[in-house]
DRENDRENVEX-122027 format. One line per 5 residues: number of its first residue (from 1); their letters; for each residue x negated, z negated, y negated of C-alpha. Coordinates in steps of 0.001 Angstrom, whole numbers. Layout:
! DRENDRENVEX-122027
NUM = A = X,Z,Y  ... $
//
This chain:
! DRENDRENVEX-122027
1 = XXXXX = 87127,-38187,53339  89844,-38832,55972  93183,-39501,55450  92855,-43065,56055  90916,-43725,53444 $
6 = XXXXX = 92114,-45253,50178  93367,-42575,47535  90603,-42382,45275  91042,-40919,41770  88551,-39863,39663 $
11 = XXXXX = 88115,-39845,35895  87354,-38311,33048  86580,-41600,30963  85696,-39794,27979  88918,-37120,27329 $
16 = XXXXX = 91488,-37475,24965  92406,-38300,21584  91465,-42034,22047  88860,-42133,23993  88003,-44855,26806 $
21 = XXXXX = 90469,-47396,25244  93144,-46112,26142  92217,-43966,29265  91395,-46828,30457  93909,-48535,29628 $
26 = XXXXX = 96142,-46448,31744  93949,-46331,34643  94708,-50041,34450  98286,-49949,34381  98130,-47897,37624 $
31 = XXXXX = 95411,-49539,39352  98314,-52821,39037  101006,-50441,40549  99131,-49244,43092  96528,-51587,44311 $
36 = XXXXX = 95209,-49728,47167  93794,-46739,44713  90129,-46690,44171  88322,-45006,40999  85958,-43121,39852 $
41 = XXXXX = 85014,-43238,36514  82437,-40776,34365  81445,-41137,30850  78895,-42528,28619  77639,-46030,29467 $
46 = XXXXX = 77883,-47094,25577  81510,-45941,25455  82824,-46851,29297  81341,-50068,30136  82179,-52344,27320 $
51 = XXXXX = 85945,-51198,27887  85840,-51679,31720  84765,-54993,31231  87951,-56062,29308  89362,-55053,32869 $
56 = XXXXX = 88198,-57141,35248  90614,-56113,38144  90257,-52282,37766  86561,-53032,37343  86350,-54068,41017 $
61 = XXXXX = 87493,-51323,42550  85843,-48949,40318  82551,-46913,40603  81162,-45561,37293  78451,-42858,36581 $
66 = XXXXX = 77003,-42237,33574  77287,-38614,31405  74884,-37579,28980  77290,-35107,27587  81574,-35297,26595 $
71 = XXXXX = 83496,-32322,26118  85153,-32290,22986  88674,-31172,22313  88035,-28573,19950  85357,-26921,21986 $
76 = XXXXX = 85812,-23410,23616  86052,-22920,27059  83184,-20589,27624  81084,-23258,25316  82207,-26431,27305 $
81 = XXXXX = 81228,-24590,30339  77839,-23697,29046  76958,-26648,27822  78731,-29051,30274  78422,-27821,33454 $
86 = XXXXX = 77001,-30291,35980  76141,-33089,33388  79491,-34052,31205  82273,-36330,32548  85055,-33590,33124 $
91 = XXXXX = 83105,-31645,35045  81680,-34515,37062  85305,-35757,37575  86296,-32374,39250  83217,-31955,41154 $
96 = XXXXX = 84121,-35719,42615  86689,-33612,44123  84982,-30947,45431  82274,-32660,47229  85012,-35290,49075 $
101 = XXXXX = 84397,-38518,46610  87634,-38269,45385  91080,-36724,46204  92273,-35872,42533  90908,-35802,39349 $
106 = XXXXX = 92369,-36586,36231  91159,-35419,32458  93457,-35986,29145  90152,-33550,27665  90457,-30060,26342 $
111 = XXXXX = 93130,-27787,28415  90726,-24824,28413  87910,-26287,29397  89105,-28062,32142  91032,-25020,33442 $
116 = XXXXX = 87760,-22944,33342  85739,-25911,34870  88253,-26788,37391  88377,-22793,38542  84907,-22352,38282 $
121 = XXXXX = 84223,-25544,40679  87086,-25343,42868  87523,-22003,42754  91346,-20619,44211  92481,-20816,47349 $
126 = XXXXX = 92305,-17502,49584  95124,-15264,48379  95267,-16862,45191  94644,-14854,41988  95567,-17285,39360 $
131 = XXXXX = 96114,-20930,39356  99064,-22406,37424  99667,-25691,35417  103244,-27670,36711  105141,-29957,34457 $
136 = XXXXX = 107272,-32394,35509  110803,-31504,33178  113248,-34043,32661  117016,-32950,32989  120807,-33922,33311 $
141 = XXXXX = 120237,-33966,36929  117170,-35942,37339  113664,-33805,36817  112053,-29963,38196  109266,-28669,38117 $
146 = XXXXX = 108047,-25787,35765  105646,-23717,36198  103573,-21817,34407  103331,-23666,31673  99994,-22286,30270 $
151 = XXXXX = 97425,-21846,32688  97551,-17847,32488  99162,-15272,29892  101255,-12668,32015  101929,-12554,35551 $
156 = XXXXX = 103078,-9634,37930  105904,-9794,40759  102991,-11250,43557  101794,-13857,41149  104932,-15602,40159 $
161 = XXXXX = 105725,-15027,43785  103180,-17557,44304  104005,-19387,41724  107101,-19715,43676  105125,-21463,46840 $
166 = XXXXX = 103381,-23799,44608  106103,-25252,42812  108417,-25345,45674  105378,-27410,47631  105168,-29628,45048 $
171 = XXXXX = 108438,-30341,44717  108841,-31385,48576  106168,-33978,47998  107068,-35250,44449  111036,-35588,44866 $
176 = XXXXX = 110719,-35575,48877  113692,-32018,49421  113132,-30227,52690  114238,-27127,50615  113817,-27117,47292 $
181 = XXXXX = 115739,-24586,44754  113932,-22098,43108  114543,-19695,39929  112696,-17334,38073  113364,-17806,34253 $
186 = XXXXX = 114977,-14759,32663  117088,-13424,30238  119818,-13044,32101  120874,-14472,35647  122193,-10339,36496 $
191 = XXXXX = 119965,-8999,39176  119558,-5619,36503  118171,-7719,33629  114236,-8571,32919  110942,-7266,32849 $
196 = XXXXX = 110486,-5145,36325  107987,-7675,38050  110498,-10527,37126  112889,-8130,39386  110777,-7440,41818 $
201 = XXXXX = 109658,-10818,42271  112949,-11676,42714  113850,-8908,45314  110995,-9953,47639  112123,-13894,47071 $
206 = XXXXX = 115607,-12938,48556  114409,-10870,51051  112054,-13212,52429  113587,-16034,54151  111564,-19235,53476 $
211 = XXXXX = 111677,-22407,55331  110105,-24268,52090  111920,-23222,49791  115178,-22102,48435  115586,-18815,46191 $
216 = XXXXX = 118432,-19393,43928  118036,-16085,41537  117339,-15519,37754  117999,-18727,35253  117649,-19160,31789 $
221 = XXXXX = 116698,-21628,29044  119675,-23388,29057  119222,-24284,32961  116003,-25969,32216  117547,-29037,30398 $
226 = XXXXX = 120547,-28859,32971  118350,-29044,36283  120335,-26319,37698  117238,-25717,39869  114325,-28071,41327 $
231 = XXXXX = 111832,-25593,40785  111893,-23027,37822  108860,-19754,37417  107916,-18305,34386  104575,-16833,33453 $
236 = XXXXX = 102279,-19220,31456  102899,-17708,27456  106231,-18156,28216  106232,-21790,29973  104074,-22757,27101 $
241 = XXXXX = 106776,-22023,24268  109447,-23472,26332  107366,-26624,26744  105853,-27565,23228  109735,-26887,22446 $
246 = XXXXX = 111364,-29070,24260  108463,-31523,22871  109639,-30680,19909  113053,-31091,19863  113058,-34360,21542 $
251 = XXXXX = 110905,-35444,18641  113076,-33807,16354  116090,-35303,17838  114795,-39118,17823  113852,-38589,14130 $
256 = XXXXX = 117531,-37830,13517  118595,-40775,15680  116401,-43155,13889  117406,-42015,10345  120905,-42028,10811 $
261 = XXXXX = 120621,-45724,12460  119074,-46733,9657  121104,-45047,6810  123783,-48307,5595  124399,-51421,7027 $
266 = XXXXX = 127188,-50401,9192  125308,-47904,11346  122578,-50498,11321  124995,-52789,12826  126040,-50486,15122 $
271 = XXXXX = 122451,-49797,16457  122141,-53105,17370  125344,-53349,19636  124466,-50356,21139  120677,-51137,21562 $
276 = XXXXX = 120103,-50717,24992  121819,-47114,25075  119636,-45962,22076  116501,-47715,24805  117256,-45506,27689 $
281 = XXXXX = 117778,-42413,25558  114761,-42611,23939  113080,-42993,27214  114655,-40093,28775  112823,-38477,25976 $
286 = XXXXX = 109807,-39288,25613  107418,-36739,26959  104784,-39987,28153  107244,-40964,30615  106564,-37424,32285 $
291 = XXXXX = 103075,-36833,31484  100807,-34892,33610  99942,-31024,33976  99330,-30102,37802  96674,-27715,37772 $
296 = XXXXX = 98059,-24802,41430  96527,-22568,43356  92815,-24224,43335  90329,-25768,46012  91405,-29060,44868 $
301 = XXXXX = 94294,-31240,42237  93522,-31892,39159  95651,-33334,36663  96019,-32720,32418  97066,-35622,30834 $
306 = XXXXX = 98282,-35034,27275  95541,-35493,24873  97295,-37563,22473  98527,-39867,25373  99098,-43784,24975 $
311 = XXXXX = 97984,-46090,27891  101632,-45533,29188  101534,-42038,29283  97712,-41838,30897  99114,-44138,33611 $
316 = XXXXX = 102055,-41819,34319  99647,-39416,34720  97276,-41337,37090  100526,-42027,38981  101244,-38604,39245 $
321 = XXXXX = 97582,-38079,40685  98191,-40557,43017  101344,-39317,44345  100259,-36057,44943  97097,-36698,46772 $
326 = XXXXX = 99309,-39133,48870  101700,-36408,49891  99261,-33670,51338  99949,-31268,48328  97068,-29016,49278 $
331 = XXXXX = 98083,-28838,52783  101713,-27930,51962  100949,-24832,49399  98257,-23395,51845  100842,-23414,54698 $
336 = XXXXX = 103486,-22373,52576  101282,-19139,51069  100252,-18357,54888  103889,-18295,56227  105061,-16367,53143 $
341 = XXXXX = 102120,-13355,53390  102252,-13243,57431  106605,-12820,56941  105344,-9865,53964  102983,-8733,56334 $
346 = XXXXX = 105569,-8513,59362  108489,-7098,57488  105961,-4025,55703  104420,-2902,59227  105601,149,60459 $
351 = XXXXX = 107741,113,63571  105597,1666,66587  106014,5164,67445  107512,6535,70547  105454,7900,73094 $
356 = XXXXX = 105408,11647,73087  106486,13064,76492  104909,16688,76812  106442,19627,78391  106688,19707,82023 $
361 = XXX = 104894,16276,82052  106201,13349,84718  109386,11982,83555 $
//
């Protein structure tokens, strides 16, 4: 596939809470904001083709293949990989990528499984020990870009090193910075505090001068709703707290909102002259608006979408997908990992030894 071919997505039809309603659904939304995409769509026939019929414009620049089998969501990875491999729709979808018929994939289906199917079909890239799953995080300042935020459960000084590339390659294509900023999430922003490969991950960040990216030092929680930095590293058990509670909160927060607007007739009152404020900050948080796990470090991009999604939220996704395979994401993390292991290679090789004259030898 060249890059002047069409960016072609393909899909997962059959993941999700809702099924091929609302997948899509969203597919459809995005197909009307970008109509140069193509598709490719997996599922069963049953399920998929009465649905794609009720959309008559993504329909025509679809292809569809049938699936004998759907992963479901409460299935375990090992089991979804047994029994899936090479005949359900997720791993159809990623192996669209793999063999050139697509340049993304996209799945709102079972986080494990995908994970194991993507790595097992993609595999990493060289250099590459673990991928990781990017979120897009909205903030005072705009959005960053998280990262891990569940892919993998620990992480030493090399790894979130790489995690470092990643995000900071992501972030040059998604929010167009020649130099992003990047932080590694800690208890402390003091150089002495944190586990030791936290530290050391940060030693070799600062020593090693990046074009790409941007090392700003240690952050913590409270910089990830301030967007102090464009790119913030944590290890995945971690990034996986810190993102179902920022879920959370928001949730929390709009359930306070809406009570309180509703309480008497005075706040109601003063809901409605304020309408358009309570809009935008409901909006701002609401996690469909920024839906979309990048799955780093593989052979290929594939995109989570949230399982519980709306038609909104899949398409934010699917616009995600698009943008990245738009922007040369692979391309930028493989020459960003290259430059940073040749400058680790070049700074740890010894300096060459002196020649030793001998006694009474020509001088």
């Amino acid at each position: 596939m060249s890059k002047s071919d069409p960016i072609t997505i393909s899909v997962d039809a059959m993941g999700g809470d809702h099924g091929p309603a609302v997948v899509l659904a969203g597919v459809a939304i995005t197909q009307q904001r970008h109509p140069d995409a193509r598709f490719v769509l997996f599922g069963e026939s049953d399920a998929v083709l009465p649905v794609l019929d009720r959309h008559p414009a993504l329909k025509a620049v679809s292809t569809f293949h049938h699936c004998d089998v759907s992963i479901r969501m409460d299935d375990k990875p090992s089991q979804a990989l047994r029994q899936g491999r090479y005949r359900s729709s997720m791993w159809r979808a990623i192996e669209a990528v793999k063999t050139g018929e697509a340049h993304v994939a996209v799945s709102a289906g079972n986080t494990g499984a995908l994970m194991a199917m993507a790595k097992f079909c993609l595999r990493t890239m060289a250099n590459i020990e673990r991928p990781a799953i990017a979120a897009i995080w909205p903030t005072l300042r705009g959005e960053s870009i998280v990262l891990d935020v569940g892919a993998t459960i620990g992480a030493d000084a090399q790894q979130l090193i790489d995690f470092s590339m990643m995000g900071g390659a992501m972030a040059r294509a998604l929010f167009r910075l020649e130099r992003p900023t990047v932080g590694l999430l800690n208890i402390g922003v003091e150089e002495v505090k944190g586990q030791d490969e936290i530290r050391e991950a940060g030693r070799l960040l600062k020593e090693t001068e990046m074009p790409g990216i941007e090392y700003h030092g240690f952050v913590e929680g409270n910089d990830l709703g301030k967007g102090t930095v464009d790119v913030v590293v944590t290890e995945g058990f971690t990034g996986n707290i810190a993102l179902k509670t920022a879920e959370g909160t928001a949730r929390q927060i709009a359930g306070y909102l809406k009570a309180a607007m509703t309480r008497t007739w005075m706040a109601k009152l003063g809901y409605l002259l304020a309408k358009s404020a309570f809009d935008r900050l409901r909006d701002k948080m609401d996690p469909n608006k920024v839906n979309g796990g990048v799955f780093l470090g593989l052979n290929g991009i594939v995109i989570k979408s949230h399982g519980s999604a709306d038609a909104e939220g899949v398409a934010a996704a699917m616009d995600l997908a698009y943008a990245m395979a738009s922007d040369g994401l692979l391309a930028k993390i493989e020459a960003d990992l290259q430059t940073f292991h040749h400058r680790v290679s070049d700074e740890a090789a010894p300096e060459p030894a002196a020649p030793t004259i001998l006694p009474g030898a020509a001088q």
